[in-house]
FIFI-687165 format. One record per residue (C-alpha): residue in one letter; x, y, z. Coordinates in steps of 0.1 Angstrom, whole numbers, plus 5000, padded with zeros to 4 digits. Last residue first. Layout:
// residues N
AXYZ
...
This chain:
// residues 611
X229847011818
X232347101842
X233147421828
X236747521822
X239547451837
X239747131821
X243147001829
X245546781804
X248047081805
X245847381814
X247647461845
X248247371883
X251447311904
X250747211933
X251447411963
X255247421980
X255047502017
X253147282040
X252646942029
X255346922000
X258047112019
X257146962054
X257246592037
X260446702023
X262046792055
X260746422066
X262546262037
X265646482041
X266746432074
X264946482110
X266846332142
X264646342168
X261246312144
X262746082115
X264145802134
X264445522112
X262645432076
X259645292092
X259645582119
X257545862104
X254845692080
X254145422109
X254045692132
X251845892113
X249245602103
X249245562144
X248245932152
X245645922118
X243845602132
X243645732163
X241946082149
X239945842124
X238245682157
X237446012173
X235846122136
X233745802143
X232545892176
X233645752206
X231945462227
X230745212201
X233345002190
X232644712160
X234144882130
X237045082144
X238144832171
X238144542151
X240244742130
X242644862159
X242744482167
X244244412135
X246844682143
X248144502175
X248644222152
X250844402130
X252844602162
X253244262176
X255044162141
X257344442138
X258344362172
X259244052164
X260644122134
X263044342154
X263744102178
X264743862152
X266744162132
X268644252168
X269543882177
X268043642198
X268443552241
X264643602244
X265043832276
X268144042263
X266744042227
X263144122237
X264244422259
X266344532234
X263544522209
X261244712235
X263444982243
X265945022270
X266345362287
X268145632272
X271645782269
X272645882238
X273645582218
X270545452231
X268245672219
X269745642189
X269445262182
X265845312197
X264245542171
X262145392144
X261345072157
X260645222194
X258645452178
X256445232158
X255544972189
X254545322209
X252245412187
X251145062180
X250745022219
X249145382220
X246945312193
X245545012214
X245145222249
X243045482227
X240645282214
X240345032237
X239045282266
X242045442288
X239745402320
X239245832326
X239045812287
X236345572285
X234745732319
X234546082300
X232945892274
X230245752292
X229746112312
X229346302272
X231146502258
X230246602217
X233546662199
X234646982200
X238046892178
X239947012209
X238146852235
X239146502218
X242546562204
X243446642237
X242946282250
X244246162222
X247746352225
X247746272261
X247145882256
X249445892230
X252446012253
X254845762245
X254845712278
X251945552285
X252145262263
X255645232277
X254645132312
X252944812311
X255244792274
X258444772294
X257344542323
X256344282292
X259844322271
X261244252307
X262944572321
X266744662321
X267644822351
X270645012348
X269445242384
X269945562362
X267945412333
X265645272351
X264945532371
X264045752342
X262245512325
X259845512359
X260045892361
X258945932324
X255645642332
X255145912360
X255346202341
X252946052312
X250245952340
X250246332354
X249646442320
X246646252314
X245646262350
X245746622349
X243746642315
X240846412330
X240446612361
X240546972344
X237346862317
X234747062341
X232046992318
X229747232307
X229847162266
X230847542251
X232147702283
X233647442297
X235647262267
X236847642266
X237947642304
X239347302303
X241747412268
X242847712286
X243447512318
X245447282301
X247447572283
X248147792314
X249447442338
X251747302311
X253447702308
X253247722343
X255647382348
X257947452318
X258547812330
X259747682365
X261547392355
X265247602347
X264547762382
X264547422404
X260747352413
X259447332451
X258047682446
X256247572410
X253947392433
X251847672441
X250347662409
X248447372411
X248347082393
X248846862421
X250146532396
X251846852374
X253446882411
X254546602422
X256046502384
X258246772384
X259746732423
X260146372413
X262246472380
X264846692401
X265546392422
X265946182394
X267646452375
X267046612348
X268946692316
X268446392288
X265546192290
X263046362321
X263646742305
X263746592264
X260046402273
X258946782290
X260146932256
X258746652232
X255346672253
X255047062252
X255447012214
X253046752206
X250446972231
X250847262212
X251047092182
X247146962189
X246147242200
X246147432168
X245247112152
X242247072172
X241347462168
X241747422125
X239147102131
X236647252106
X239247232079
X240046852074
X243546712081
X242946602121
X245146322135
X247846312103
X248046732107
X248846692143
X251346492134
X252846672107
X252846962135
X254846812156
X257546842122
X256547172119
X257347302155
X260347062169
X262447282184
X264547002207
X265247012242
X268747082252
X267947492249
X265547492279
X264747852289
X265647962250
X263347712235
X261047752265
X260048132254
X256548102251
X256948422225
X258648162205
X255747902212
X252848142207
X254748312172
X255347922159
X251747852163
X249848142142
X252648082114
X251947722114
X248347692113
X248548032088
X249947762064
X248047472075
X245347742058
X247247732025
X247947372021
X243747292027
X243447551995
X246547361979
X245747021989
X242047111975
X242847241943
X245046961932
X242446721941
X239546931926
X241646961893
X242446541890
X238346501894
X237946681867
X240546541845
X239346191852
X241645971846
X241645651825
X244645641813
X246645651846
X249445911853
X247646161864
X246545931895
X249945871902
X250746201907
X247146281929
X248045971944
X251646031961
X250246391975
X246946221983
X249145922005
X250846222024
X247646372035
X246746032045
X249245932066
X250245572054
X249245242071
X246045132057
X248245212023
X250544932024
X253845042035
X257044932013
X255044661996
X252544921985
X255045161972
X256744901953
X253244741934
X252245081926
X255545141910
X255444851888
X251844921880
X253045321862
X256045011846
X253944781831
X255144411845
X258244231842
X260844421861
X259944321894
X256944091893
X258543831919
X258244051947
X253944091938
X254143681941
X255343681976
X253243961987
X250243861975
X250943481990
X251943592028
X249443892027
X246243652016
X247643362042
X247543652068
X243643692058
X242743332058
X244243322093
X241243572106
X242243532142
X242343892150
X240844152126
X242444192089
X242244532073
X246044512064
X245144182038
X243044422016
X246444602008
X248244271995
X244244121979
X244344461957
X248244411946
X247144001938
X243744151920
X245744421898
X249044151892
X246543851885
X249343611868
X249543471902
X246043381910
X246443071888
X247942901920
X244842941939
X245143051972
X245742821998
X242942622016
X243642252008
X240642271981
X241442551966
X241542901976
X239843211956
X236343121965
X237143172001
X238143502000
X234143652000
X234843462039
X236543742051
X233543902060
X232544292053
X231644492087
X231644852078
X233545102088
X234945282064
X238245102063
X236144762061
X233844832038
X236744982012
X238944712021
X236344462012
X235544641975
X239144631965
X239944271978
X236344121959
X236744391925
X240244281922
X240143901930
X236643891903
X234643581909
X232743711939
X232044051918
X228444021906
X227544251934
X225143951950
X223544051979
X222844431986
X222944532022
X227144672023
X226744811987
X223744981991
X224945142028
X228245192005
X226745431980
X224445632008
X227845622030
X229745791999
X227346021993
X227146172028
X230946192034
X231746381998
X233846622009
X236246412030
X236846172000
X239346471990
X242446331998
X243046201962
X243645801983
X239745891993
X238746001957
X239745731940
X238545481962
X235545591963
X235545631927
X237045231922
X233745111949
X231545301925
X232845131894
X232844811908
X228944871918
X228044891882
X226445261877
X223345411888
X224745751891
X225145861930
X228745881930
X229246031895
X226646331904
X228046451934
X231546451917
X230146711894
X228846861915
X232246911939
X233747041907
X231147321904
X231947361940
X235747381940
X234947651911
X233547881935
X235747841960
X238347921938
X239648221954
X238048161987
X241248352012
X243648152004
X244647991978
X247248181959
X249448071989
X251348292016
X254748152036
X257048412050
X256148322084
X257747992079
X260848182066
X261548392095
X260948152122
X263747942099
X262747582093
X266247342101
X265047292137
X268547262156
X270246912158
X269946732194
X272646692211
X271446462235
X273246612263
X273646522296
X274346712329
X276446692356
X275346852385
X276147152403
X273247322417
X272947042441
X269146992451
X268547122489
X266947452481
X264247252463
X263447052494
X263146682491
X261546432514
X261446052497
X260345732499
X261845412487
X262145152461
X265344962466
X268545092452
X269444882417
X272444752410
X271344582384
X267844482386
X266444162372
X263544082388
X261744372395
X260844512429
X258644842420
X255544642405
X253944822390
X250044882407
X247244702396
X244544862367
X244044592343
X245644572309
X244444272288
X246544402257
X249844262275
X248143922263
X248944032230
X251243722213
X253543742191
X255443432175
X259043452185
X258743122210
X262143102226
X260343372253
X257543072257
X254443152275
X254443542256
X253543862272
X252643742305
X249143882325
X249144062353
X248644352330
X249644722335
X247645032343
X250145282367
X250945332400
X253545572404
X256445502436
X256345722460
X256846062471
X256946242501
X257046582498
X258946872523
X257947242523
């Protein structure tokens, strides 16, 4: 059976990246993406064949072809061991004490106290990890806060900064304007603000809410952070380390489960803890720890049975660290399904990402991506042998998830997964030619294709049928269109990666990423492209928070499950490539996410009666 196959069209803007490449400040026209086809004939190709059709035949592939190797290290979490795992806290042990606990929270929230001291218990409890249980309470506290006038705080820096990142990361609109009576008359900060360590580490992580535009806002980070540097050494030493864990990656941008590990310590730490609310913290990352536990166990026995490890053994085993993603879009226990998909889907991407990177070839790759585009199984008779599996395997689990999205909401979801899949072959098969043509893309050709092929549109796209979230024809057209929501996480997504992981990638083989890109086309060096990167990926992030508090379309909890795919990038790749090449920060994140509890006794713990 012969195919002709041509050239993927994708969404991309007409639109250039920057008016100036000498100019490194960022701009996000490349945001304005329209729906035009790529453009096949770029500029600057190197020995480059011209675009062209093509009739292949699986018999007439050569079955003796060179292939690369990425060398990938194996998965260092034994089959054996992971389903070895069992907690104290399964099975409602202390459920009934969570809810005496869970009262007594009830009741702090909703006292008629100073509005500060609300805003610091919300606070509180959503860097604890368990702000989750309270949802009602906390909207009733901040619906007062957000309508009431005059909180008594405008002169405060710490109350302002605390209780305007609080709005804004909940979704309400707070102005930047409550900043103004901290600046002087030119407009820059005041310089008495500087002795302020609480208010000046509160204005940093206030400053990461920002929307687009709001230069007051980048004037807050520029003079936080340059004062907070200065207070190395000099300042209590439990604030000291606040102070470095913020300017290392302000909170907005951490994963959240890992952010309520680092608090619940901290938290213990400060003098005036609440011993009560400490014990529901611990005992909720342990009883939450426990079913992530069977999450894992129940997932690693479908993907070794799967068999694709052994099929494809260049492609990396990547179970529990996919899963740390999965766990950063959807933490809370009534999505357990979503995050059962949701590695699925992480893991079958990294495998099919590994088959168009390092082993396929072009040829090869075209046959693949004609047929997940047909989704249908008589296409796997075009496939060589080794792509086989990988095919039926991606065909079973999207028509599982169709068939259950069916059943419970009655809409045939099949359409929308194959163009999400079909979508992230093509943008493969474009890197893919590039890299065996030795193209080397402008920084704006790159990111027309590369939001797609980091894959976040699949992953999002999953994410919503798997956490049964209500489907509706207007958000079937959002995802059919790559609504806002999801096309802007994808650029940070993919912004975040490249940071993290390019120098390897290309010392194995791979296309050029977005700061090689930028250097080549802006003539600068490695750390300027870098920053500039860094710095699209910062303004890209401000329109996420537009985004979150003024979009409509999706629900809220679909708007977290962005959130929580970028927060893990950012958490994953700031430090280098921790996913492809996993070391001992992300092995510990496993270790203190998934396998090691918290310890819990008496010492400075009431486990006794809450009242």
């Amino acid at each position: 059976m012969s195919l002709n196959l041509v050239s993927p069209s994708f969404p991309c803007s007409p639109v250039r990246l920057f008016s100036r490449v000498s100019d490194h400040t960022p701009s996000l026209s490349y945001l304005k993406i329209e729906h035009v086809p790529l453009n096949p004939k770029a500029r600057r190709k190197r020995n480059a064949e011209p675009p062209r059709k093509c009739a292949l035949r699986a018999s007439t592939l050569e079955t003796d072809v060179a292939r690369r190797s990425a060398n990938y290290s194996p998965t260092v979490w034994d089959f054996d061991f992971i389903q070895s795992l069992t907690s104290a806290y399964k099975d409602g042990a202390y459920t009934g004490r969570v809810e005496e606990l869970k009262n007594y929270v009830r009741s702090l929230l909703l006292d008629s106290s100073a509005p500060l001291a609300r805003v610091e218990l919300i606070n509180h409890l959503q860097r604890l990890g368990v702000g989750y249980l309270f949802g009602e309470e906390i909207k009733t506290v901040l619906d007062t806060i957000w309508k009431g006038k005059d909180s008594g705080m405008e002169k405060d820096l710490n109350a302002t900064a605390l209780q305007f990142r609080i709005l804004r990361q909940n979704g309400y609109y707070a102005s930047k304007d409550v900043f103004n009576s901290f600046t002087d008359e030119m407009g820059s900060f005041k310089a008495c603000l500087c002795e302020d360590t609480k208010g000046l580490l509160s204005l940093y992580e206030a400053s990461y809410l920002a929307f687009p535009g709001e230069t007051i806002m980048d004037e807050a980070k520029a003079f936080a952070r340059r004062h907070l540097k200065n207070l190395k050494g000099k300042i209590d030493p439990r604030l000291e380390e606040q102070v470095a864990h913020a300017l290392e990656l302000p909170t907005h941008y951490r994963m959240l489960r890992l952010e309520a590990r680092w608090y619940i310590d901290m938290y213990e730490k400060e003098e005036s803890m609440d011993s009560l609310i400490l014990e529901l913290a611990k005992l909720d990352y342990n009883i939450l720890q426990a079913s992530y536990q069977t999450d894992v166990q129940n997932g690693y026995r479908w993907w070794r049975q799967l068999g694709l490890t052994e099929k494809l053994p260049f492609t990396r085993d990547r179970w529990l660290e996919c899963y740390l993603f999965s766990l950063s879009i959807t933490f809370e226990p009534q999505y357990g399904y979503g995050r059962e998909v949701l590695n699925k889907v992480n893991q079958m991407i990294t495998t099919i990402d590994d088959v168009y990177d390092v082993y396929g070839t072009v040829e090869e790759l075209e046959l693949f991506t004609d047929a997940v585009d047909r989704w249908d199984t008589s296409a796997i008779q075009q496939l060589p042998e080794y792509m086989k599996t990988c095919f039926l395997a991606l065909l079973n689990f999207g028509n599982d998830l169709a068939y259950d999205t069916l059943k419970e909401q009655g809409y045939d979801v099949i359409p929308y997964l194959r163009k999400m899949w079909a979508d992230l072959c093509k943008a493969y098969l474009v890197e893919a030619r590039w890299y065996h043509n030795g193209y080397a893309p402008t920084l704006e050709e790159y990111l027309r294709n590369a939001w797609i092929s980091i894959s976040g549109p699949v992953v999002l796209v999953h994410g919503y049928f798997s956490m049964r979230l209500k489907v509706t024809k207007e958000v079937l057209q959002g995802i059919e269109n790559y609504a806002d929501l999801i096309r802007i996480a994808s650029i940070i997504l993919r912004l975040c990666d490249d940071m993290g992981t390019s120098t390897h990638e290309l010392e194995r083989g791979d296309v050029l990423k977005s700061i090689q890109c930028y250097m080549h086309e802006a003539n600068v060096s490695e750390a300027i492209a870098r920053e500039h990167v860094r710095s699209l990926a910062d303004e890209t992030w401000k329109k996420m928070n537009k985004e979150y508090v003024t979009g409509c379309l999706f629900t809220r909890h679909f708007a977290d499950a962005a959130i929580g795919l970028i927060r893990r990038a950012e958490s994953v790749y700031h430090k280098g490539d921790g996913f492809g090449a996993p070391g001992s920060e992300i092995d510990g994140q496993v270790t203190s996410l998934v396998v090691e509890p918290i310890v819990i006794n008496n010492n400075g713990i009431n486990m006794g009666s809450v009242i």
